[in-house]
N, C-alpha and C positions, 0 to 999 in steps of 0.2 A: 504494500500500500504506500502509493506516494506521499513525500511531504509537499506541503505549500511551500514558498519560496516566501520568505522575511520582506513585509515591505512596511514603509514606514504609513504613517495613522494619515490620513487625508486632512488638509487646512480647514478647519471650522470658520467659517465667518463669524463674526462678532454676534450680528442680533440670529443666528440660529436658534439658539436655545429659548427665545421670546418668540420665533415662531412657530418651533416646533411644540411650544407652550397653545399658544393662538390652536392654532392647529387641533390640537387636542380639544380643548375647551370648544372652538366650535363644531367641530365634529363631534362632540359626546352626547352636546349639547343637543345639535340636529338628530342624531340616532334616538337619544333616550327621552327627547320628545314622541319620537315614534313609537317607543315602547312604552310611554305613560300615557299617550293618550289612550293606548288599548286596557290602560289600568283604571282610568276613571270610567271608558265606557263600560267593561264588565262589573263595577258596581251601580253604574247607573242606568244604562239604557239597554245591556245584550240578554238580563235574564227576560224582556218581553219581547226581543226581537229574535231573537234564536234558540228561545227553550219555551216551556208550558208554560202560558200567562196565568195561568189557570191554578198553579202550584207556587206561589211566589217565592214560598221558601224553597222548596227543592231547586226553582229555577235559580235566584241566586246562587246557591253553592254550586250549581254546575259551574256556571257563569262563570263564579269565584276559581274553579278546577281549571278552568281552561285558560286562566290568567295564569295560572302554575305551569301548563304544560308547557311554557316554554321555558321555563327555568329546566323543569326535566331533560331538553333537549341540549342545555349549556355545557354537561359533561362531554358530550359526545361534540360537539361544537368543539369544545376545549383542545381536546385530545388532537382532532386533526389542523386546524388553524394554529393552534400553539408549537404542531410540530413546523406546519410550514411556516412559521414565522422563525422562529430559529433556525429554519434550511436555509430562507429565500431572502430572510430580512422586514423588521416592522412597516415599513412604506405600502407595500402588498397587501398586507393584511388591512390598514386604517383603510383602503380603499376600498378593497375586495365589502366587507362587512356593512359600510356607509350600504354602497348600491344594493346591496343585498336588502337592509332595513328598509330602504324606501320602496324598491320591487315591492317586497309582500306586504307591507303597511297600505300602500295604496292597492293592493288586492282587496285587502280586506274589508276597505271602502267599495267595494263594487259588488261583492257577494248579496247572494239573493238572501232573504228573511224564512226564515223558519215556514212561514206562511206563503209563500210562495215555491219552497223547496222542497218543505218534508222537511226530514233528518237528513239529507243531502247539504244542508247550512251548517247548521253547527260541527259537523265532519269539516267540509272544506274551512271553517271558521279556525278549526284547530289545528289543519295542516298549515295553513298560513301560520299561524300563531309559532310553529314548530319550527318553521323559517326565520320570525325578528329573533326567536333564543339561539341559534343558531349563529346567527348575527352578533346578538350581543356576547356571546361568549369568546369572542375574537375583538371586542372593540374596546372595550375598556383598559385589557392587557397587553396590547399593542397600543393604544395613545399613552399608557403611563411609562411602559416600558421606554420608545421615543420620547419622551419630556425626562426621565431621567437621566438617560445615555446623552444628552445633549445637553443637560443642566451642570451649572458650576457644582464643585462637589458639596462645599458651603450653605448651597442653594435647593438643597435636591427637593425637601418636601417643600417647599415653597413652589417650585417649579413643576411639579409632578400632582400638585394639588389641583392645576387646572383642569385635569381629566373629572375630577371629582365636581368641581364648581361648575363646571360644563354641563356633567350630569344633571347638576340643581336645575340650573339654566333651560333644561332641555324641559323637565317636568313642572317650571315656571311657567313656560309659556304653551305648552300642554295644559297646565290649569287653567290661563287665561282663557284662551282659544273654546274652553270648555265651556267658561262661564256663560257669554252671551247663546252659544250651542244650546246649555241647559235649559234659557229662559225660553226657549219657542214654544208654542202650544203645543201640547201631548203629540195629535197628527203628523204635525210634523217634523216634530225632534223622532220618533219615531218610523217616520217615512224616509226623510231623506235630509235630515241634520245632522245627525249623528256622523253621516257621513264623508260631511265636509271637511273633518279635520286629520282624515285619512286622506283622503285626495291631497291635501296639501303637501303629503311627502314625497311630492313629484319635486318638486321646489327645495323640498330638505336634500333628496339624495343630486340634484345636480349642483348646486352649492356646496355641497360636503365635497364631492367629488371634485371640482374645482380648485378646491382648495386644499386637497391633500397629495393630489398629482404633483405640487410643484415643493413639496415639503422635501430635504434631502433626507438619507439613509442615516442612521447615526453614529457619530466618530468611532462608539464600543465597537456595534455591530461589523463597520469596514475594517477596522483594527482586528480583529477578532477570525475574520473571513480572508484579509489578507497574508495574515502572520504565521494561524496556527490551522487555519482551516473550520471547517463546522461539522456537528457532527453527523452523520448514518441515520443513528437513531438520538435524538436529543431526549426521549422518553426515558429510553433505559438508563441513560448517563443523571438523569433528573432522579428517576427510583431507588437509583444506589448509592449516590453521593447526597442527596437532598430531601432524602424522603421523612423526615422529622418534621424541616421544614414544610413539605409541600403539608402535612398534619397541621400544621399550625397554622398555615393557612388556611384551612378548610373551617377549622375552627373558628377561628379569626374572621371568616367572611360570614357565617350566622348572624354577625350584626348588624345584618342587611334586614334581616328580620323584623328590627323596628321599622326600618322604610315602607317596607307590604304591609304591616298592619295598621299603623300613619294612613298611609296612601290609599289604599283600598279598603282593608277590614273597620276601620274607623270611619271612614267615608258611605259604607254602605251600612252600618250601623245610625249614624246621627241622622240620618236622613229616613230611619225606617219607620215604621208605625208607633215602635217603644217609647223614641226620642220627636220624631215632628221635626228636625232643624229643616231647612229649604236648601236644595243644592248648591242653590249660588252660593249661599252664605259659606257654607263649608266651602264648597273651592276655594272662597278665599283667603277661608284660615290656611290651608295649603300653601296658595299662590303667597300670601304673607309669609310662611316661614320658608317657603323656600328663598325669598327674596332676600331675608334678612341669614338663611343659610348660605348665601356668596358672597357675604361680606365676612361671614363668622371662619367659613373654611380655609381661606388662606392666611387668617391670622391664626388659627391653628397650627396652620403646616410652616407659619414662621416660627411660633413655640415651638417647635419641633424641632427646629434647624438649629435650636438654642439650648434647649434641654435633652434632647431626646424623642424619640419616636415613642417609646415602653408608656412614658410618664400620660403622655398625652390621649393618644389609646384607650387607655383604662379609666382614666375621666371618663370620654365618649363613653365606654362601652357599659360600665359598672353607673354612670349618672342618667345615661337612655332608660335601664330598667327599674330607676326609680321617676321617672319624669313622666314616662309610658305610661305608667299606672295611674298619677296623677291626670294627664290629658286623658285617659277614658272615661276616671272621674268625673271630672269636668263635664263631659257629652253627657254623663248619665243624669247629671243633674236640668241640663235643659238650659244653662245658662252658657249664651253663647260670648260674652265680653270675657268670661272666667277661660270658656275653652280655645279662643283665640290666642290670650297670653300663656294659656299652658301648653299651645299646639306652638308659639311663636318660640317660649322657653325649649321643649322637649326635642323638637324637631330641626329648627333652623339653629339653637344654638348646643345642647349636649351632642347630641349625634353629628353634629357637623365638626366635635376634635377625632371621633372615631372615623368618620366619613372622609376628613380632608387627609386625615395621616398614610389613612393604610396603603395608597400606590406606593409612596416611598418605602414604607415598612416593608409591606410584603415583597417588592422588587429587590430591594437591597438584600433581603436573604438570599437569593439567588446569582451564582455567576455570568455572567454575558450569555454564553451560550447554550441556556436554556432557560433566560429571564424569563421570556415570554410562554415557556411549554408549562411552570412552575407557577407563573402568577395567573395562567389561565383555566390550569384544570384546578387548581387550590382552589380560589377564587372560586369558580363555574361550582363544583361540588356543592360548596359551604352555601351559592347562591340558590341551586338545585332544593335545598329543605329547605332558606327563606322563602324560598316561590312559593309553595305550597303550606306554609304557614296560615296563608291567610283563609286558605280552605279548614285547616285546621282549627281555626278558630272559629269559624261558621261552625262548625260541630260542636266544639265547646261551648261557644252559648248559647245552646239550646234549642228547643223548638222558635223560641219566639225571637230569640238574637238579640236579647238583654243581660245576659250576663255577662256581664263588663270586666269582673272582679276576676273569673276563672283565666279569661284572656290574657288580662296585666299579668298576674302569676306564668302564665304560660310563654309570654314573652320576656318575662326575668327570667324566666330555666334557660330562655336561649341566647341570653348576654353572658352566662354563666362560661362556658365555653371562649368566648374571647378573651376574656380577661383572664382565665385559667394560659391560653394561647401567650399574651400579650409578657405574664409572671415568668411565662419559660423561655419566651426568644433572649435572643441577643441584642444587645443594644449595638444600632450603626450607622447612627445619623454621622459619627466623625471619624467613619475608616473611607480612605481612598476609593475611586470608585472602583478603575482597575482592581482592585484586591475586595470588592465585593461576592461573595459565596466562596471564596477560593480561601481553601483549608485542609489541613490534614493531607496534602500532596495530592488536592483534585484534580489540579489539571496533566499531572502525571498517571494519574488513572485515567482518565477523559484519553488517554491518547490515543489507544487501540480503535478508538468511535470515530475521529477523527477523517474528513477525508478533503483535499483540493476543491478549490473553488475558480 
């Protein structure tokens, strides 16, 4: 097996790192718009358009399932984009994924209504759906991996935050876009509103695409491709050298968890018969914390660059499952000034130290050449049982989807785990980047996998 020939790291332009920053943040931004608008319509408008109107509760928890099944599809999403991003290089992948998001997103605005299909709707509903997870399992680990490979070392979660803030960004104006949607009269938010904010990811995926075409490859990645070569298989070299980490990962990304039950399970709660809120108003506790979540997250990810990644983390993750419970509180009592300040407190600012950190965190545990196979299937896993949380929580509270109390509880057992994650990593906000994941003589084991580029 050949060696690659030694060549030196390619010139960085100065403002690279600000745009492969840019870059990130508006592509996350445009994708996970795509994927939260399909989070607010399956708690608000798909269990009457594509399940039994006639069963409101069984149709919500389908509804709610089929908002999960694309988290189910992230693992297997993971496995194959996270290898080819470590074969071929992160620029591929932010591309590949964007067009993908907007393809099926705007499918899914076209699909016929239950009432017009049969059970032929909600099938094709869920293969679509199997497509944006597929998507998403390749985009967030690919724009964080590029923001950190291209960031000062100083700067890493600062700069690797924008993938995160992006995110906010994306299901910001996913709320907006939702609000005036929700006000139409019954007819036709059910007819053909609903569908207007899926059509517009015609418009997300050719601007994402745009703009990720002209983003370069990053200094690690061509350092890394030039010098020593890339590997075979990046999976196996990830399994043998990393597999603690990739645990802690998995762990570690359960505190996504608050997000889907915030996002969804609380959204289709305050608005149900138990509670009476009106959907606008709830979107805009939403659109509110998320708004004041993009201010919170990159001053997070600058604490971070100062104290630590470990420190910051476990604020997020350990202060989400006591703030959770409070903001469901809040909904149960009917008082909506109370559940704004506690959706604005829980959401936009605790979870937003857990939210802005982890690209860097979970990135930096890994070496170059298998950033991305490591941050994607970790990540996808841990995202795989947040998805389907919030169907879990449809079952826990009951027939009637007032029990608020079982839920809170149920989403503290799942913060429990990252902060367990967050106690046993290594702290690596201030080792070099080059010398990130590489330990214990990895890249001397790595060599056998290794092949020309």
């Amino acid at each position: 097996m050949s060696e690659s020939v030694p060549a030196p790291a390619p010139d960085v332009p100065a403002g690279q790192p600000w745009k492969a920053a840019t870059a990130a943040w508006i592509g996350s931004a445009l994708e996970y718009y795509d994927f939260f608008v399909y989070g607010s319509a399956a708690a608000l408008i798909f269990p009457k358009v594509f399940f039994d109107a006639s069963d409101p509760a069984t149709a919500t928890l389908l509804s709610l399932a089929t908002f999960g099944v694309a988290y189910a599809a992230r693992p297997l999403g993971a496995l194959v984009l996270g290898h080819v991003g470590d074969r071929l290089g992160r620029k591929k992948i932010m591309v590949f994924t964007l067009v993908l998001m907007g393809l099926s997103t705007f499918l899914i605005g076209c699909l016929p209504s239950r009432a017009q299909a049969g059970s032929l709707a909600p099938v094709l509903l869920v293969l679509c759906r199997v497509l944006q997870g597929i998507s998403a399992a390749g985009e967030q680990a690919s724009a964080s991996s590029m923001s950190l490979e291209h960031a000062p070392e100083h700067r890493r979660g600062f700069f690797t935050s924008f993938t995160l803030s992006g995110t906010q960004g994306g299901q910001l104006i996913a709320t907006l876009v939702f609000i005036p949607v929700a006000r139409l009269p019954e007819d036709q938010l059910l007819s053909w509103g609903w569908r207007v904010p899926f059509w517009l990811s015609v418009a997300v995926a050719v601007a994402g695409y745009v703009i990720r075409r002209r983003l370069r490859e990053t200094p690690a990645f061509t350092r890394q491709a030039a010098t020593e070569g890339v590997m075979k298989l990046p999976l196996a070299v990830l399994l043998r050298e990393h597999w603690a980490d990739v645990l802690r990962v998995i762990a570690g990304a359960l505190i996504a968890s608050v997000s889907t039950i915030f996002t969804v399970w609380a959204l289709a709660y305050a608005t149900s018969d138990a509670v009476g809120m009106s959907r606008t108003s709830m979107l805009w506790v939403g659109a509110l914390a998320n708004l004041v979540a993009l201010g919170a997250i990159p001053l997070w990810a600058t604490l971070s660059d100062r104290i630590g990644r470990r420190p910051v983390f476990l604020i997020g993750a350990a202060g989400s499952a006591v703030a959770t419970a409070g903001y469901l509180w809040a909904i149960s009592t009917g008082s909506y000034p109370l559940t704004l300040a506690l959706g604005i407190v829980s959401f936009g600012v605790l979870y937003s130290a857990a939210n802005g950190v982890w690209p860097a965190f979970y990135g930096e545990m890994f070496a170059t050449r298998v950033r991305l196979s490591g941050v994607a299937i970790g990540t996808q896993t841990g995202f795989a049982v947040a998805g389907f949380a919030v169907t879990f929580a449809a079952e826990i509270a009951g027939p009637d989807g007032a029990d608020w109390g079982s839920v809170a509880l149920f989403t503290a057992a799942l913060c429990v785990p990252p902060v367990v994650a967050a106690l046993c990593a290594r702290e690596t906000h201030a080792v070099p980047t080059e010398l990130l994941g590489e330990r214990d003589g990895g890249r001397r084991t790595a060599q056998a996998e290794r092949i020309t580029v």
